[in-house]
KOLSENU-288700 format. One line per field, with one value per atom (N, C-alpha, C): residue in three letters; x, y, z. Coordinates in nm, 3 decimals. Layout:
<atoms>
residuo	[ALA,...]
x	[X,...]
y	[Y,...]
z	[Z,...]
</atoms>
This chain:
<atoms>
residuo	[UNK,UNK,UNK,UNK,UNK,UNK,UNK,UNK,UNK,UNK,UNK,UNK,UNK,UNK,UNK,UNK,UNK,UNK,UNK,UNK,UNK,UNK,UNK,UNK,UNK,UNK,UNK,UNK,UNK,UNK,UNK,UNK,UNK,UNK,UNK,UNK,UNK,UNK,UNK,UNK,UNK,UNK,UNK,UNK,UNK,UNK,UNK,UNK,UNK,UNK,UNK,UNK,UNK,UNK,UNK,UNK,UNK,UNK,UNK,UNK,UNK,UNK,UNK,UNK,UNK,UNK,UNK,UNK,UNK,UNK,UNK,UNK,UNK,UNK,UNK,UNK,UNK,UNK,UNK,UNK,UNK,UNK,UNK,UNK,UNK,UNK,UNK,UNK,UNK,UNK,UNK,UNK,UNK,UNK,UNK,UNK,UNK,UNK,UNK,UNK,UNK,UNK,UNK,UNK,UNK,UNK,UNK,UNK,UNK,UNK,UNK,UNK,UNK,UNK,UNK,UNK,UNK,UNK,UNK,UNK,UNK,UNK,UNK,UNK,UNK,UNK,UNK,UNK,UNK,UNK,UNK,UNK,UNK,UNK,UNK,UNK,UNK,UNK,UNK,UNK,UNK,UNK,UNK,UNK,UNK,UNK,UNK,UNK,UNK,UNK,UNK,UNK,UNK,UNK,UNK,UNK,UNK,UNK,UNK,UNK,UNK,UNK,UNK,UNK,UNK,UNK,UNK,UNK,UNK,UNK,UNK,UNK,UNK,UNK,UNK,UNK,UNK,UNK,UNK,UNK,UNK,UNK,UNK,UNK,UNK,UNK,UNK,UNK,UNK,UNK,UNK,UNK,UNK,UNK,UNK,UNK,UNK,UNK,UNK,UNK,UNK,UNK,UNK,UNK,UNK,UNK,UNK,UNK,UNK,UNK,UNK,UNK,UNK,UNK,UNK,UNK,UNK,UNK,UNK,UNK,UNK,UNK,UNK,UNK,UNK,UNK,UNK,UNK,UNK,UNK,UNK,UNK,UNK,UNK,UNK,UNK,UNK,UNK,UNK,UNK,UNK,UNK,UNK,UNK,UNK,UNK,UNK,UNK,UNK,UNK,UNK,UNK,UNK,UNK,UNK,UNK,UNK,UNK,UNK,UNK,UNK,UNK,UNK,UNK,UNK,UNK,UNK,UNK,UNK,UNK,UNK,UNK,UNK,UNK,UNK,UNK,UNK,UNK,UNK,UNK,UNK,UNK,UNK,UNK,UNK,UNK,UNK,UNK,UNK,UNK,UNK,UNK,UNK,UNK,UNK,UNK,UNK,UNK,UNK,UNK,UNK,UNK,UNK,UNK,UNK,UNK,UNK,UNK,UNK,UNK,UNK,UNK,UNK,UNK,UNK,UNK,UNK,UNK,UNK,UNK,UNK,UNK,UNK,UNK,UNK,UNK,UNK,UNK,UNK,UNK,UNK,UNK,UNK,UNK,UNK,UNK,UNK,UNK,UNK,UNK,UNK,UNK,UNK,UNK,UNK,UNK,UNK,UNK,UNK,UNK,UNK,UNK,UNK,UNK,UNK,UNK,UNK,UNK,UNK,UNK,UNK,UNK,UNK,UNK,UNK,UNK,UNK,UNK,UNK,UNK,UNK,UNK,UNK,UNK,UNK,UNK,UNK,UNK,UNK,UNK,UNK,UNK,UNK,UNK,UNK,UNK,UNK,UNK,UNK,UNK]
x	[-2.189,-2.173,-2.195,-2.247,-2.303,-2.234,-2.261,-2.191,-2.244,-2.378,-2.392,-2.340,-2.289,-2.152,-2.115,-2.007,-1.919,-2.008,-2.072,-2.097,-1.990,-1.898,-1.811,-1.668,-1.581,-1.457,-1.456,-1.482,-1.442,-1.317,-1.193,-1.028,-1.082,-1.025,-1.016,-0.864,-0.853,-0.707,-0.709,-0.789,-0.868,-0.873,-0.752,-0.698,-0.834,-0.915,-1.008,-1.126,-1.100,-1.225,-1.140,-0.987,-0.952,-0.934,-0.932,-0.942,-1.068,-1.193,-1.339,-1.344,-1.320,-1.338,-1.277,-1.122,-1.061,-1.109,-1.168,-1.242,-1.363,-1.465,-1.617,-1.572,-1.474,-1.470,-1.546,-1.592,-1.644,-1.486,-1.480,-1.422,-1.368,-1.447,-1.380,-1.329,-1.349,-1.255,-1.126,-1.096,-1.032,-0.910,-0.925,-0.776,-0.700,-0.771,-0.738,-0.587,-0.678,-0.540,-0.465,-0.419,-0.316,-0.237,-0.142,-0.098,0.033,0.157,0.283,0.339,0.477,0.524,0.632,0.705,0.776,0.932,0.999,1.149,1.162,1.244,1.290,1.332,1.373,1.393,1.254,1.196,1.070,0.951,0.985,0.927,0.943,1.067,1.065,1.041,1.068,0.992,0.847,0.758,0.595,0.565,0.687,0.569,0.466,0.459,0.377,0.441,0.395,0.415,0.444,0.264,0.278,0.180,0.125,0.099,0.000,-0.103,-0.170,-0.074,-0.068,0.032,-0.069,0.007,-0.027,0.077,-0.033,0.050,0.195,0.317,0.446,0.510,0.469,0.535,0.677,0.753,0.870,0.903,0.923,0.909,1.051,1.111,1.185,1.100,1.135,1.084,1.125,1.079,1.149,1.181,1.061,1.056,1.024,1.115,1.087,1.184,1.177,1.281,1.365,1.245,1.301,1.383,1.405,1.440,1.558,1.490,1.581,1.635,1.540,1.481,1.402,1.439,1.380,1.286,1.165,1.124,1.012,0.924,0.812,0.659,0.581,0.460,0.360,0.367,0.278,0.129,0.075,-0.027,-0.106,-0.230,-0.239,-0.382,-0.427,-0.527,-0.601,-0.704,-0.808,-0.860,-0.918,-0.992,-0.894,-0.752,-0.708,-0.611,-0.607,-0.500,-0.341,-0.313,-0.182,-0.127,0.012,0.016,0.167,0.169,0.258,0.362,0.503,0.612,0.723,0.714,0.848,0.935,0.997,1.080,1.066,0.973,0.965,0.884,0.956,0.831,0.918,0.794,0.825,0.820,0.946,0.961,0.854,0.743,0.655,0.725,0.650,0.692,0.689,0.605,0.644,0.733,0.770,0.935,0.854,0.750,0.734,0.702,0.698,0.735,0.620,0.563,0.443,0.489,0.419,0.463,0.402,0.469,0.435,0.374,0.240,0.186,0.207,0.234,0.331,0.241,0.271,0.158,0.215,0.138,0.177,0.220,0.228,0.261,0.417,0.442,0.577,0.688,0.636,0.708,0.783,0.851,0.834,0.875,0.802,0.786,0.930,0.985,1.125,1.070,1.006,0.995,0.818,0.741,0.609,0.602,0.495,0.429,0.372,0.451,0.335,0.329,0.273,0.200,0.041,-0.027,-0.154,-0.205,-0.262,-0.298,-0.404,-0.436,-0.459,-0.391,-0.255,-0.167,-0.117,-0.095,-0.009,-0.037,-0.215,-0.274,-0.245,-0.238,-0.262,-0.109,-0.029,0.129,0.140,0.069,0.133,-0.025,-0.096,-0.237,-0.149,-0.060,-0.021,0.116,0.152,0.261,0.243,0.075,0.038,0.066,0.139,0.148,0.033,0.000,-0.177,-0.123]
y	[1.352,1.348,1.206,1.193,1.042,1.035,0.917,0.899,0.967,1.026,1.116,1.296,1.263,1.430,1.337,1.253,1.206,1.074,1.145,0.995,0.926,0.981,0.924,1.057,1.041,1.122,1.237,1.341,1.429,1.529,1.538,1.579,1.709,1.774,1.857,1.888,1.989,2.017,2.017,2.040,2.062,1.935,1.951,1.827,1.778,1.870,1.781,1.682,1.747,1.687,1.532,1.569,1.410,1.320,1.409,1.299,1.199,1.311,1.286,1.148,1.157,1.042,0.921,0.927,0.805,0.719,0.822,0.778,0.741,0.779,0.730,0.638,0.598,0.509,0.361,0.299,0.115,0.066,-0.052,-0.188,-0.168,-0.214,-0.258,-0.149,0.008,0.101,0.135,0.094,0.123,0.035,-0.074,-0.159,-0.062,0.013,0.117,0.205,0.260,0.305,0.278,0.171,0.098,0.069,0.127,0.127,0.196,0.146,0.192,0.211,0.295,0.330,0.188,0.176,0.014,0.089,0.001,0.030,0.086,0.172,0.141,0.077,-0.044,-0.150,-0.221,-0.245,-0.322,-0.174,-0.070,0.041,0.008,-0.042,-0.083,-0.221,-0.265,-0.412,-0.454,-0.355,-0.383,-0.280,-0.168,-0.032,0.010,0.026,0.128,0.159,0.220,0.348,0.263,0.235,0.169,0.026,-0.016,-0.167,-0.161,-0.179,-0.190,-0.280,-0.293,-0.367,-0.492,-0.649,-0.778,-0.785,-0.903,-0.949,-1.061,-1.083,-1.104,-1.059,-0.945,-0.832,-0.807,-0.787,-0.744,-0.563,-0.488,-0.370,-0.287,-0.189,-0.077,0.016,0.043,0.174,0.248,0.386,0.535,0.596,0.643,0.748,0.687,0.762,0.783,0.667,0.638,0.549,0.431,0.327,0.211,0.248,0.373,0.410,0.324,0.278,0.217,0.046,-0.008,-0.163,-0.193,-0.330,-0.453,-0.541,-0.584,-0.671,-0.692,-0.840,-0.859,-0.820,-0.809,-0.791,-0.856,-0.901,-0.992,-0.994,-0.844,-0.824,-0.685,-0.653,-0.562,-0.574,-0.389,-0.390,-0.297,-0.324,-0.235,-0.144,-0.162,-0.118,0.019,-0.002,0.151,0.204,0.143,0.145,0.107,0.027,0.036,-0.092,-0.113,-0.242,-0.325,-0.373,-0.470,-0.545,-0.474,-0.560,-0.684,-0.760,-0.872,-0.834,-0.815,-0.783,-0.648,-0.533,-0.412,-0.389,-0.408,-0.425,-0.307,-0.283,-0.177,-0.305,-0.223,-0.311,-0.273,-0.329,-0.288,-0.271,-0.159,-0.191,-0.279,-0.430,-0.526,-0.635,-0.564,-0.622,-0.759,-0.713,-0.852,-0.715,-0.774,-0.711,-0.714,-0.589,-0.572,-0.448,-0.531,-0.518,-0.330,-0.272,-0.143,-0.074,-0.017,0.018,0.062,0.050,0.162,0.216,0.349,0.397,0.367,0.263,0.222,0.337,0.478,0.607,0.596,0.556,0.521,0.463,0.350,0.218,0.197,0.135,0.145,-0.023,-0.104,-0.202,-0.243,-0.360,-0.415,-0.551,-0.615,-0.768,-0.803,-0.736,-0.817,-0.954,-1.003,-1.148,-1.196,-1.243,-1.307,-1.461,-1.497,-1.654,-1.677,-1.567,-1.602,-1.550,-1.606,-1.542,-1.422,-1.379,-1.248,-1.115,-1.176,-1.028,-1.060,-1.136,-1.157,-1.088,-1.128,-1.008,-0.874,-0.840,-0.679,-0.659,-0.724,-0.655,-0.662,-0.738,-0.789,-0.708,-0.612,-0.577,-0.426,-0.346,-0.236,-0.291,-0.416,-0.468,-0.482,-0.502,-0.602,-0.430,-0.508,-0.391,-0.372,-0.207,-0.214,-0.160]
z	[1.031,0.889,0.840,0.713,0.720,0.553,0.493,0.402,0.262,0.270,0.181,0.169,0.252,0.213,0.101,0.108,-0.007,-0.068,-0.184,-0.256,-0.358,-0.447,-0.535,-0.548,-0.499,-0.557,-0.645,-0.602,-0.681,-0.657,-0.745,-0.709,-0.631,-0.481,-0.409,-0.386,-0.376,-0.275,-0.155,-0.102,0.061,0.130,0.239,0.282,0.323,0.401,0.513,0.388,0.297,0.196,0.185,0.158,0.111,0.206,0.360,0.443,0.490,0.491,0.464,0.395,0.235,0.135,0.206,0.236,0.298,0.436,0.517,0.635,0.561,0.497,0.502,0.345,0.295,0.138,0.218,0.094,0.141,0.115,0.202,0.207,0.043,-0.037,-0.181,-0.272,-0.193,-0.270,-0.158,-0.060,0.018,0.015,-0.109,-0.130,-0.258,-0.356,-0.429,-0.356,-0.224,-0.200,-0.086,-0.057,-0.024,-0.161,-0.202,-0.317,-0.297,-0.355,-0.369,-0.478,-0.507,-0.655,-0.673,-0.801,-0.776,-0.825,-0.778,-0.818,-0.911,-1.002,-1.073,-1.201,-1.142,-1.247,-1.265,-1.182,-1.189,-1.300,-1.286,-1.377,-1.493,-1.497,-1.703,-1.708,-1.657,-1.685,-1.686,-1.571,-1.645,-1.665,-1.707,-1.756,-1.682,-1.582,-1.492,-1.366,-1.292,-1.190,-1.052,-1.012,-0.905,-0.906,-0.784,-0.811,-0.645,-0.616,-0.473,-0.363,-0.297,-0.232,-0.166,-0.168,-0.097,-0.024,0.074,0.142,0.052,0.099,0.045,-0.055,-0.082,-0.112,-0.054,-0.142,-0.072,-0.079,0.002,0.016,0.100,-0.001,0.143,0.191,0.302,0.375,0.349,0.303,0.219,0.344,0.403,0.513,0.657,0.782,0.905,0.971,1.068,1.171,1.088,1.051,0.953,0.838,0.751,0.667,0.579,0.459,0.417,0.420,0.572,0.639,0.508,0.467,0.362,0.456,0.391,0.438,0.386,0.436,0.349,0.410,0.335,0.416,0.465,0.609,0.672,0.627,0.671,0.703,0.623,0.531,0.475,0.539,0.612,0.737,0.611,0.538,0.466,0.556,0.656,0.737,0.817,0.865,0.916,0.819,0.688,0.529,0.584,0.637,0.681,0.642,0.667,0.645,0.726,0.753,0.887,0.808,0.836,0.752,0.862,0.847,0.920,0.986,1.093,1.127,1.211,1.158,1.186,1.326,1.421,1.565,1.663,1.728,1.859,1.990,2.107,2.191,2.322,2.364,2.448,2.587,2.671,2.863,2.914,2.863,2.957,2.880,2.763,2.666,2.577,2.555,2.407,2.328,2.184,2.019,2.000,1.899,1.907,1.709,1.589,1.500,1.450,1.390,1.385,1.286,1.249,1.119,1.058,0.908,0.836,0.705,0.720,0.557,0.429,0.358,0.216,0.123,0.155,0.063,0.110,0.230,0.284,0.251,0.178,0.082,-0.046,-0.087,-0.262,-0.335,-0.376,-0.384,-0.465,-0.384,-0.445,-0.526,-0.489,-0.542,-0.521,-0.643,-0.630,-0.585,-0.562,-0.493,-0.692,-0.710,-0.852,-0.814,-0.733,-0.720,-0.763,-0.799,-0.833,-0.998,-1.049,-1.192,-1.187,-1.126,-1.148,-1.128,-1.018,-1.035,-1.109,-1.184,-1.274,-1.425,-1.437,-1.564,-1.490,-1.401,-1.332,-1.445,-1.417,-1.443,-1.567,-1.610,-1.789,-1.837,-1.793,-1.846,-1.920,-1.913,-1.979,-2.046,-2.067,-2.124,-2.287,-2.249,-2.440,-2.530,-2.615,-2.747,-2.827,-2.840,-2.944,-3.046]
</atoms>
């Protein structure tokens, strides 16, 4: 199957179709979804949902072992969509730490990274009153 099965997104229910798109997407649509929903409180404060996730991000884990573990995010892998939080490591057979991949649908963002001026328009871009 080559990348003309899927040329651009069209909504399916049919898991294998949406898994198709996520395996054959390019590099620069594949940071799209690495993407998490945000607290709460951080919901009323920039008025939207969710936010793509960077690295120093501060993040809980919703679902599976870590459940409920804080921490920040080292490492965001475009290439297998996953992303590597501080602290969160599996202990290998010959006993060194070896950090564990976690699916960004998994997450829910506690404390954006705003050190650069462009996330910074991302957050304040559905804030301006029309």
């Amino acid at each position: 199957m080559g990348n003309s099965k899927i040329s651009g997104w069209k909504a399916s229910r049919k898991a294998r179709k949406q898994h198709l798109y996520r395996a054959l997407a390019p590099l620069h649509l594949r940071h799209k979804l690495i993407s998490a929903n945000l607290s709460k409180e951080l919901r009323k404060k920039y008025n939207r949902r969710n936010l793509s996730l960077r690295k120093g991000d501060v993040v809980r884990i919703m679902v599976g072992k870590f459940r409920n573990s804080k921490g920040k995010i080292t490492e965001v892998n475009c290439q297998n969509l996953k992303i590597y939080i501080e602290n969160i490591m599996r202990k290998k057979s010959d006993g060194s730490n070896v950090p564990i991949p976690i699916d960004p649908s998994n997450v829910q963002i506690i404390e954006p990274a705003i050190q650069d001026k462009k996330r910074i328009k991302i957050l304040e871009r559905k804030n301006i009153p029309k």
